[in-house]
C-alpha positions in Angstrom: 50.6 0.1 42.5 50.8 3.8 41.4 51.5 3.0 37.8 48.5 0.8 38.0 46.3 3.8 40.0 47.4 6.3 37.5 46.3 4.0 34.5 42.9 2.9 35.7 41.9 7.3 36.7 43.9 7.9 32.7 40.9 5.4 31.8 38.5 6.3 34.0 39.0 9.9 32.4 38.9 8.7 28.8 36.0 6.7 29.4 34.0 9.7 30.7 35.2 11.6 27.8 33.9 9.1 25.4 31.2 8.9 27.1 30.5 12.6 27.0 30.7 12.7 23.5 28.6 9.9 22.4 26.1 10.8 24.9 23.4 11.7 22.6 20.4 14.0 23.9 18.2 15.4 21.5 15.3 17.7 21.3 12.9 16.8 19.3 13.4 13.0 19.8 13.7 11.6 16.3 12.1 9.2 14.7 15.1 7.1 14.2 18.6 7.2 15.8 21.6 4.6 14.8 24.5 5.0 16.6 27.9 4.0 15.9 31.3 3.7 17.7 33.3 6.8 17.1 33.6 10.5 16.6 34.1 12.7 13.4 36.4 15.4 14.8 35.9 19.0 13.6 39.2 20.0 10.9 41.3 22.9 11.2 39.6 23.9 8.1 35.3 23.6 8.2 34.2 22.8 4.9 30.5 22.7 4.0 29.8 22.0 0.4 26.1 22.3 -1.0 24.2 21.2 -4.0 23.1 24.3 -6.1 20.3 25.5 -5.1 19.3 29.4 -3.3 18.0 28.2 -0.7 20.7 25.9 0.3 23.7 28.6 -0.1 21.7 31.0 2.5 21.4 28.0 5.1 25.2 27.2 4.4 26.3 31.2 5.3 24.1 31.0 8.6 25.9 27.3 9.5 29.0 28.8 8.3 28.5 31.8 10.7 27.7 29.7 13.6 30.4 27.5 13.1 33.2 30.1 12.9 31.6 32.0 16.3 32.1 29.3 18.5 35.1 27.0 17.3 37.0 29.7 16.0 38.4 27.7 12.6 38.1 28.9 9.8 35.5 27.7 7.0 35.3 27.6 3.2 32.0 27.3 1.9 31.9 25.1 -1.9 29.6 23.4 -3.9 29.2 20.0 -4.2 31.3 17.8 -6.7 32.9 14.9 -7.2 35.7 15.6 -5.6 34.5 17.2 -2.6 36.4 16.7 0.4 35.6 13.7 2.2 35.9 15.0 5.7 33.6 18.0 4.9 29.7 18.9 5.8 27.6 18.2 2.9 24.2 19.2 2.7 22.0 17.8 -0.5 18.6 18.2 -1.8 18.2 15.1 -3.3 15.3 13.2 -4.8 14.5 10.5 -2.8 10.8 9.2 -1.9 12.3 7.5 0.9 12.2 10.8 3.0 8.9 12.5 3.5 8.2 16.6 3.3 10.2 18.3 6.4 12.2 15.4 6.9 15.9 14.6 6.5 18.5 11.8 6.4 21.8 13.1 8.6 24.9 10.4 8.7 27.9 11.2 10.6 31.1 8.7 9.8 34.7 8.6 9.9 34.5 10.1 5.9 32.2 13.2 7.1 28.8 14.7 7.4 26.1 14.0 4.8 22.9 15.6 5.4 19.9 15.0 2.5 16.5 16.2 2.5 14.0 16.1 -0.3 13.8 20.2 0.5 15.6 23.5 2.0 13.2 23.0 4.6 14.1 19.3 5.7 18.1 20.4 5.6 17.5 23.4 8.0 15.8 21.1 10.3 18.6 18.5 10.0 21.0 21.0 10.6 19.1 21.5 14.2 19.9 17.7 15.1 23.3 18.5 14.2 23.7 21.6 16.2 22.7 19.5 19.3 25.4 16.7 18.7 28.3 19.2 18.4 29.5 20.0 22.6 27.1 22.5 24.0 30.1 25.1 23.5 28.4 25.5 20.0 25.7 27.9 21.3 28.3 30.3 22.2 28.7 33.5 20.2 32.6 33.8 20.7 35.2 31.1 20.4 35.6 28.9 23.4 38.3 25.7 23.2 37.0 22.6 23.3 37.0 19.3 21.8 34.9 19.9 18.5 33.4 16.4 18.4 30.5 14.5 16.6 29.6 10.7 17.8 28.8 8.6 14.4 25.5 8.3 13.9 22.3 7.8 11.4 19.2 9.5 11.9 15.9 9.2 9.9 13.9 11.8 10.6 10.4 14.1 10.3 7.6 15.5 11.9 4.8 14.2 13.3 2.9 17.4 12.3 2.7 20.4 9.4 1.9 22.8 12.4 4.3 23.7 15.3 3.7 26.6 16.5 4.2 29.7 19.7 2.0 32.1 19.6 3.4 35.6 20.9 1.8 38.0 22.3 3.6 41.2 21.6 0.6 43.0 23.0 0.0 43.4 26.4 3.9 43.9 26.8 5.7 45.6 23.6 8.9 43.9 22.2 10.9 45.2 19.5 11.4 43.4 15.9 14.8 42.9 17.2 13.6 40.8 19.6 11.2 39.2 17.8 14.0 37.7 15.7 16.2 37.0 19.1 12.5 35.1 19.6 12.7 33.2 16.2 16.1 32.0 16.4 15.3 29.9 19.7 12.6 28.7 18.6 13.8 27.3 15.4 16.8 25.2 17.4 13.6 22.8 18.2 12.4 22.5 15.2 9.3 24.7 15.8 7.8 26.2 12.6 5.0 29.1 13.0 4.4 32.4 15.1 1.5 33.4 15.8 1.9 37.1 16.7 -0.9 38.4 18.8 -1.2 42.0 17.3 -4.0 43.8 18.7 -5.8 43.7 22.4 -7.0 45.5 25.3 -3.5 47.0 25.6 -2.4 48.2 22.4 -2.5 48.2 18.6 0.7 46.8 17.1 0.8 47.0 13.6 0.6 50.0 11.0 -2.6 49.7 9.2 -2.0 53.2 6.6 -5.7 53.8 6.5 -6.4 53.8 9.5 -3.7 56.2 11.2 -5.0 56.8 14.8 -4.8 52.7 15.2 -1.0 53.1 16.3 -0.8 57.3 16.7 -3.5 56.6 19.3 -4.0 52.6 20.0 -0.1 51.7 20.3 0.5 53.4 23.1 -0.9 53.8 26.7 0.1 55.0 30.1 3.7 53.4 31.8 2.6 51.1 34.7 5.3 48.7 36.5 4.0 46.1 39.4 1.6 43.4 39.6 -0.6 43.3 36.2 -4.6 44.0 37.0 -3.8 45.9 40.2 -2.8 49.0 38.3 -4.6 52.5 39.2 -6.7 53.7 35.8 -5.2 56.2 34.0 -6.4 59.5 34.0 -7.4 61.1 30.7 -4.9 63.5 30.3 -1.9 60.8 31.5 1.0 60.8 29.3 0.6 57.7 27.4 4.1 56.7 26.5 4.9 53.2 26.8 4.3 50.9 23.8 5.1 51.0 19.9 4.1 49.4 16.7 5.5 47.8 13.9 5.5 49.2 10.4 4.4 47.5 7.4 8.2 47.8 6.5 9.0 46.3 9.8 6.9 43.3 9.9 8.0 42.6 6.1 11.4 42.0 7.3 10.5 40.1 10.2 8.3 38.1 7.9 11.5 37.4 5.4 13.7 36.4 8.3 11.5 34.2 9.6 11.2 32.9 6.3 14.7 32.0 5.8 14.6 30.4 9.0 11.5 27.7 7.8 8.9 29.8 9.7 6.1 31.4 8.6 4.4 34.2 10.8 0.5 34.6 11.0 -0.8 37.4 12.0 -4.1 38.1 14.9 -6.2 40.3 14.8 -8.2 39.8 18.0 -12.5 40.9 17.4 -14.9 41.4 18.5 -13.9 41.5 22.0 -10.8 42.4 23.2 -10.6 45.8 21.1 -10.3 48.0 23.6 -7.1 49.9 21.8 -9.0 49.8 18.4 -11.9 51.6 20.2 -9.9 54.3 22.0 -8.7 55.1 18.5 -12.2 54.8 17.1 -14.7 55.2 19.6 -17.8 55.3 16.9 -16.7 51.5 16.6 -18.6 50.3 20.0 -22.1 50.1 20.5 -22.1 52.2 23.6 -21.6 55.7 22.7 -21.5 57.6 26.3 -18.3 56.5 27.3 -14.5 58.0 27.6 -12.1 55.3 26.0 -8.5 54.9 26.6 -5.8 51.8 25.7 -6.0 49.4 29.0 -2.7 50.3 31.1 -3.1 46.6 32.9 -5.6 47.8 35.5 -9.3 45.6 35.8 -11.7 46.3 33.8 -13.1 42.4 33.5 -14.2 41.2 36.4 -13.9 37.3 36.4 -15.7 35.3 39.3 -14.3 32.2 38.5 -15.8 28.9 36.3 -15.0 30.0 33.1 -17.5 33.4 33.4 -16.6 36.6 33.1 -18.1 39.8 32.6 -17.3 43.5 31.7 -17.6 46.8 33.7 -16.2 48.4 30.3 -17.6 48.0 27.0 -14.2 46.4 24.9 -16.2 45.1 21.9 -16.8 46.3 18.6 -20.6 46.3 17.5 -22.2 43.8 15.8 -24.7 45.9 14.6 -22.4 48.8 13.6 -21.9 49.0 9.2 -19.1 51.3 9.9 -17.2 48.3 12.0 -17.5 45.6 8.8 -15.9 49.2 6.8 -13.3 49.3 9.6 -12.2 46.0 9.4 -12.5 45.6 5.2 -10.0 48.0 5.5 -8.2 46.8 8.4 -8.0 43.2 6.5 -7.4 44.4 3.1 -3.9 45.8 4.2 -2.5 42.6 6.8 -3.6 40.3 3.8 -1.2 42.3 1.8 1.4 42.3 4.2 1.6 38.4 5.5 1.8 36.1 2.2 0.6 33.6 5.1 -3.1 31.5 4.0 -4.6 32.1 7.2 -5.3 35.1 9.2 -6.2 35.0 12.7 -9.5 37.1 14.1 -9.1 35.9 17.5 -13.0 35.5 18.6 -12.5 34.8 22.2 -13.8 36.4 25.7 -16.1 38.6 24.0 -18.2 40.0 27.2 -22.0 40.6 25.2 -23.6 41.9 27.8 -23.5 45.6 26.3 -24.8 44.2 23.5 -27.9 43.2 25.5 -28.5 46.9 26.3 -28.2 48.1 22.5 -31.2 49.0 20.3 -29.1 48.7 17.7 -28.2 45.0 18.4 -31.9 44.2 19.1 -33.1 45.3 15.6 -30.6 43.3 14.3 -31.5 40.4 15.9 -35.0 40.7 14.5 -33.6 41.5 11.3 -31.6 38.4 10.9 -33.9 36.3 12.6 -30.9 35.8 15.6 -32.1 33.7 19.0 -29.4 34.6 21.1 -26.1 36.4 22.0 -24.0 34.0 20.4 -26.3 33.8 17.2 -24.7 37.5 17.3 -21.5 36.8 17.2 -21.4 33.9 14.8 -23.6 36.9 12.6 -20.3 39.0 13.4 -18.0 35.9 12.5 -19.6 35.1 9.5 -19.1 38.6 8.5 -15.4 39.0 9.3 -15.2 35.1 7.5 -16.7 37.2 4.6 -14.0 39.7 4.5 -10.9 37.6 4.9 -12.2 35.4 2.6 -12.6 38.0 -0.6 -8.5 38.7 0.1 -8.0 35.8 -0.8 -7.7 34.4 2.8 -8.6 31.6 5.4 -10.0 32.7 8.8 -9.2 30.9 11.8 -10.3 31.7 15.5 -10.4 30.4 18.8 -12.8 27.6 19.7 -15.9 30.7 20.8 -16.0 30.7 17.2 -17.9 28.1 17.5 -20.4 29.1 19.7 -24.0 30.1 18.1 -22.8 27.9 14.8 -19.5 27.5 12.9 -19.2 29.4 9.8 -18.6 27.0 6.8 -14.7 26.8 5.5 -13.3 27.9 9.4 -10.8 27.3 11.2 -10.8 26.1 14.8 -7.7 27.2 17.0 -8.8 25.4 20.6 -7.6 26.3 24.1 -10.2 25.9 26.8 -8.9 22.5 26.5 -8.9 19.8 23.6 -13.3 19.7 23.8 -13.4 22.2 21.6 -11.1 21.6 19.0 -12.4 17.7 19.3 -15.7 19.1 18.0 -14.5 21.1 15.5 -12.3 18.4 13.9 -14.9 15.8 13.5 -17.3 18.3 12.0 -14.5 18.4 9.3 -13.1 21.8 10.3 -9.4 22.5 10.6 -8.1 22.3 13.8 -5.0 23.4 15.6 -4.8 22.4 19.3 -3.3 24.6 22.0 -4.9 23.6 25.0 -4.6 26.0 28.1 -4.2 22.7 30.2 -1.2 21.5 28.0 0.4 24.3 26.3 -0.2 28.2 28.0 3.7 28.5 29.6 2.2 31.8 30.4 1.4 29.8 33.7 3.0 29.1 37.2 5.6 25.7 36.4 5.6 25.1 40.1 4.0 26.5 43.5 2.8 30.2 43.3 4.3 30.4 46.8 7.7 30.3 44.8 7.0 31.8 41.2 5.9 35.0 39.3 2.5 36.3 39.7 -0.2 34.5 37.1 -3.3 33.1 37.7 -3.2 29.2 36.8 -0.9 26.2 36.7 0.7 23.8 34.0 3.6 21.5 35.1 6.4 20.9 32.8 5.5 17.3 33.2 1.7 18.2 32.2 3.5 19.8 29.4 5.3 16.9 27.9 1.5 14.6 28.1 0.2 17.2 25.3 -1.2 14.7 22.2 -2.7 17.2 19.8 -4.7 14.5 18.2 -7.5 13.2 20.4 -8.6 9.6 20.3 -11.4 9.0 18.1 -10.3 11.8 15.7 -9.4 11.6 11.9 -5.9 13.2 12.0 -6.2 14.7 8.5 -8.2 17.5 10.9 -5.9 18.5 13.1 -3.2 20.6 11.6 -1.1 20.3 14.8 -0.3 22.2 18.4 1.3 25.3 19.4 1.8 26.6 22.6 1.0 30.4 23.7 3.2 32.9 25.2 0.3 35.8 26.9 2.5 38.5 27.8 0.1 40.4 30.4 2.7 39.6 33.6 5.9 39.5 31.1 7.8 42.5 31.0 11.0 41.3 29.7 12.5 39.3 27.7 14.4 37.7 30.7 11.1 36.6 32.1 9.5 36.1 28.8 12.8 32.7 27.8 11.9 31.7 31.7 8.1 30.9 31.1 9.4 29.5 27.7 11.9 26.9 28.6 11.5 24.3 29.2 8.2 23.9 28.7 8.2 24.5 24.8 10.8 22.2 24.6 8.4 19.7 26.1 5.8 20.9 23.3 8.3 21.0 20.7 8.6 17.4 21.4 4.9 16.6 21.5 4.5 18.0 17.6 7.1 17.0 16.1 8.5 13.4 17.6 6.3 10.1 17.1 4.2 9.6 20.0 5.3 5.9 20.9 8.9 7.7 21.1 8.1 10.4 24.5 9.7 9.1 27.5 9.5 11.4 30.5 12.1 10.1 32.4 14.8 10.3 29.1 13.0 13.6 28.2 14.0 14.8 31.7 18.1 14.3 31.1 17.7 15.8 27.9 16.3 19.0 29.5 19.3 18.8 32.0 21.5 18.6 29.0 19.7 21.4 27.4 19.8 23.7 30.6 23.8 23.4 29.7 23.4 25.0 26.2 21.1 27.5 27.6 23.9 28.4 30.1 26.3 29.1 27.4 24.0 30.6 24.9 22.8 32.9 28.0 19.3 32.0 27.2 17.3 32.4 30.8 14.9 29.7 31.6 13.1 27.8 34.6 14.5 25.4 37.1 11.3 24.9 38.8 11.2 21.0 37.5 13.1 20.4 40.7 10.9 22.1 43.2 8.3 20.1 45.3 4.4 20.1 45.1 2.3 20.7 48.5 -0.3 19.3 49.6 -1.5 20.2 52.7 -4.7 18.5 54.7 -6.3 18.2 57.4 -5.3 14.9 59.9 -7.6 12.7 61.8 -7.3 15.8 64.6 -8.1 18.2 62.4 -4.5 19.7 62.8 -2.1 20.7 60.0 -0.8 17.7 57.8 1.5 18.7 54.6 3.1 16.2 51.9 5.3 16.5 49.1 5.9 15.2 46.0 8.4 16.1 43.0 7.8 15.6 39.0 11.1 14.1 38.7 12.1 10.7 40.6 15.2 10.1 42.6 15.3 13.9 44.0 15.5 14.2 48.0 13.4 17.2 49.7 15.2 18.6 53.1 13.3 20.7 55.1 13.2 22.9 58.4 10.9 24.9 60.8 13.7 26.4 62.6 13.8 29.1 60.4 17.5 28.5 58.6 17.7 27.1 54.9 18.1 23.6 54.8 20.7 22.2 53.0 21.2 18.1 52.2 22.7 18.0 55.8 19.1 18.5 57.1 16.2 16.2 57.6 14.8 14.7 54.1 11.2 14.2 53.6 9.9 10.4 54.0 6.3 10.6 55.1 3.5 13.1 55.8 4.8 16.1 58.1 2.4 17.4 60.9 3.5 21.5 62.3 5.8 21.5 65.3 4.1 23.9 67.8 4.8 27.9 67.2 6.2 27.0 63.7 6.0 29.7 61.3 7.5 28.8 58.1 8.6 25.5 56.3 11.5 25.6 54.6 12.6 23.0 51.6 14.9 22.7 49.0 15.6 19.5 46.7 18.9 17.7 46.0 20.1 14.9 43.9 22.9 13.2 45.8 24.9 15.8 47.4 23.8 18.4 45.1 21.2 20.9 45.4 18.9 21.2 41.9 16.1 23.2 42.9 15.4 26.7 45.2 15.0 27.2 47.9 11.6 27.9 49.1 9.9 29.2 52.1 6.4 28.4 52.9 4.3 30.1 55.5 2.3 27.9 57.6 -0.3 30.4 57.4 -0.6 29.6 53.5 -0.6 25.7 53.9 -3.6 26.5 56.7 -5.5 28.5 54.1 -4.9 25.6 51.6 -6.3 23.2 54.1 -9.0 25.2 55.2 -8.0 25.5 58.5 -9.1 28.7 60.4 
């Protein structure tokens, strides 16, 4: 009887360790996935053998790099011939109409690895699905000892869309060009393929425009606040304004090659007419309210928004419409980014422009009757128009968010929409460009669970809201809509740590969305690949959320008018244990069936979830105080 126990736990374990390795979980889903019964085991020696081509021998180092890091083996890095090993990685640009632009054919036998793609692109992208096969000890950065295994397997692959992009907000919290490569790398790993760097705003002035010095000697920099963003006390004039920075023209060159050797080009915003506060501290002759002291915001309020999409200004922040010497400004402003990114589109942002100081300007009123203009955002599109104008004779596109729109779209524009899909929806079937970033779908700026238990911000997406983005609408002829980013606004991010937490794993979930067929999402399966992928983050030391786990409240009033409070969780097959006594609840406490009403004198309600016997989300402590205010019970 022992012989026979100690056979079936040797197969038990050997089962499980098959089954480890063959369990494939991938982000981006691909388009097509043949399995097959087996594992192609790492050799002592690596090889990865490449067709001749630049390109190809710069993707084969970084491999080559990563591969060495974390197995420890040595590799040898050849080119492709006839006699190439048969147990080695080979990567081939091939011509073969059979696999479309980005896309790649990746086969892993008993003979080896053969990746093809039609381009360098479509190999570095296949080389992503093969990162994610090898054991999650392949994100480390040293050695670690484990079984270097690949399950056999085919995959067809290729994007859904040209355009999938983060946009970055470098902005309203400074990171270095260090870490916008740190930033690059981890997006690349799903397949994502544009930045949009946010460059200039409220809160600073980021990159070096040469004629124009006192945009980064004045509008970089501002005074040093820590605490919760918008709550800040205003700076006084003569504050030290040290916190901040810029990047050269050198530096963003370089960060504009590296991203290019990693299949990601970088495209650059410059946010007008509103949001130009820093641009107007360094140039105050820019705004069309001349009896003001200006200064780069330090995070305290100086928009005052009452809710309902309005807003309005107790600082003027815009440039002025009306003003020739803005048009020279930006001429020159525009003459120098278009020289910088090689890029087809630049970004002039467009959005929240407060007009009511226009209203008050004489200046702005003869223009109106000049130009025959019928309202305020007649103005702006005259303003849009005009910038359009610009970007246009460097030999540019413009794109803007959807307020671009507003008071008539300027002919040959691009529509970037994110006060939901309505706007970008419009835009495409009037046979503009379109890419769709929704704030509803794709701002993991947001709270991912109950504010009661996360950061500060100011609205809410769900990972599982996350993973319904569609960036093409029904009704809409796709040859509009370029594709779907989601946005990274930095205003309550101070580190880099908090910056991957806001990230993950909600961009995975938009990763997805752009670049896997539609008919192919499966929330459920998308769910144990995140799981899978909290693993590699663990080893890679990449910070992100758990907050999938945590429970929703709902709290309402019952029949009696008295406190009533349910849960729900995103994920299925999670138990939520919960207390009033004032201790932490653990599995070993009561689990929540039905609708809970307040035990007398009860302060707080406590709740954590588990799966089985183990705990997967946080524990979090609600005040009943809060779940009355929700409820609108005095």
């Amino acid at each position: 009887m022992k012989i026979l126990a100690l056979f079936c736990f040797q197969l038990i374990s050997c089962l499980a360790a098959f089954s480890q390795h063959n369990n494939i979980s991938l982000i981006p889903q691909p388009v097509s996935i043949t399995k097959g019964n087996g594992n192609f085991v790492l050799p002592g020696i690596i090889t990865i053998a490449v067709t001749k081509d630049r390109d190809l021998i710069k993707i084969q180092s970084m491999l080559s790099n990563q591969l060495a890091a974390a197995t420890g083996k040595k590799v040898q890095l050849v080119m492709i011939q006839k006699n190439t090993r048969a147990n080695s990685i080979a990567l081939a640009i091939v011509a073969d109409k059979n696999i479309p632009k980005e896309g790649y054919r990746l086969q892993v036998s008993a003979s080896g690895i053969s990746l093809k793609a039609t381009s360098a692109a479509g190999i570095f992208y296949g080389l992503q699905t093969l990162l994610q096969l090898l054991p999650k000890e392949i994100e480390s950065k040293t050695a670690i000892a484990t079984s270097w295994k690949i399950p056999f397997v085919t995959i067809e692959d290729q994007p859904r869309f040209g355009w999938r992009g983060v946009m970055l907000d470098v902005v309203r919290h400074w990171f270095t060009k260090e870490q916008v490569k740190d930033f690059i790398d981890d997006m690349v790993r799903f397949k994502f393929n544009m930045l949009h760097l946010h460059l200039s705003d409220d809160q600073g002035w980021r990159i070096e425009i040469k004629s124009l010095p006192k945009l980064t000697e004045v509008g970089a920099w501002r005074a040093p606040r820590t605490g919760r963003w918008g709550d800040f006390t205003k700076p006084t004039p003569d504050e030290p304004k040290t916190y901040g920075g810029f990047y050269t023209q050198e530096d963003m060159k370089e960060l504009i090659q590296y991203a290019k050797d990693r299949y990601v080009t970088i495209m650059p915003e410059i946010d007008i007419p509103g949001h130009s506060l820093a641009a107007v501290a360094a140039y105050p002759e820019l705004t069309c309210t001349t009896d003001s002291t200006y200064q780069v915001n330090a995070g305290e309020r100086f928009m005052i928004w009452p809710g309902n999409g309005t807003f309005y200004g107790i600082l003027d922040n815009t440039l002025c419409p009306a003003n020739e010497k803005v048009y020279t400004f930006l001429d020159k402003v525009f003459t120098e980014i278009a020289a910088i990114f090689p890029y087809e589109y630049i970004h002039m942002g467009g959005d929240e422009c407060y007009k009511g100081y226009w209203e008050k300007s004489d200046a702005v009123k003869q223009l109106m009757q000049k130009e025959g203009l019928k309202d305020m955002h007649e103005v702006q599109s005259y303003f849009v128009k005009r910038v359009q104008q610009i970007i246009n004779s460097k030999g540019k596109k413009m794109m803007g968010w959807d307020e671009i729109m507003e008071g008539g779209l300027a002919s040959g524009a691009s529509v970037m929409s994110w006060q939901g899909m309505k706007g970008g929806t419009a835009a495409a079937k009037a046979r503009h460009p379109v890419v769709m970033s929704p704030n509803d779908f794709a701002y993991v700026d947001l709270y991912q669970g109950d504010p009661i238990a996360e950061p500060p911000t100011y609205s809410k997406v769900l990972l599982k809201k996350s993973y319904e983005f569609n960036p093409l609408p029904p009704g809409v002829d796709s040859n509009y809509i370029l594709g779907g980013q989601c946005n990274l606004w930095s205003e309550r991010l101070t580190t880099v740590r908090h910056m991957q937490y806001m990230l993950w794993p909600r961009a995975l979930a938009i990763a997805e969305s752009v670049w896997s067929p539609a008919s192919k999402k499966n929330w459920p399966d998308f769910i144990k690949r995140v799981e899978l992928q909290f693993d590699r983050f663990d080893i890679s030391e990449t910070n992100y959320s758990r907050s999938m786990y945590d429970p929703a409240f709902i709290a309402k009033k019952d029949g009696a008018g008295e406190l009533q409070i349910e849960m729900t969780t995103q994920i299925e097959g999670l138990s939520i244990h919960y207390s009033f006594d004032e201790f932490p609840p653990d599995n070993f406490y009561p689990s929540y069936l039905k609708p809970l009403s307040v035990p007398k004198d009860a302060a707080n309600l406590k709740v954590v979830t588990y799966r089985g016997k183990y705990q997967v989300g946080k524990p979090i402590n609600m005040p009943i105080a809060e779940l009355k205010k929700r409820a609108k019970i005095n």
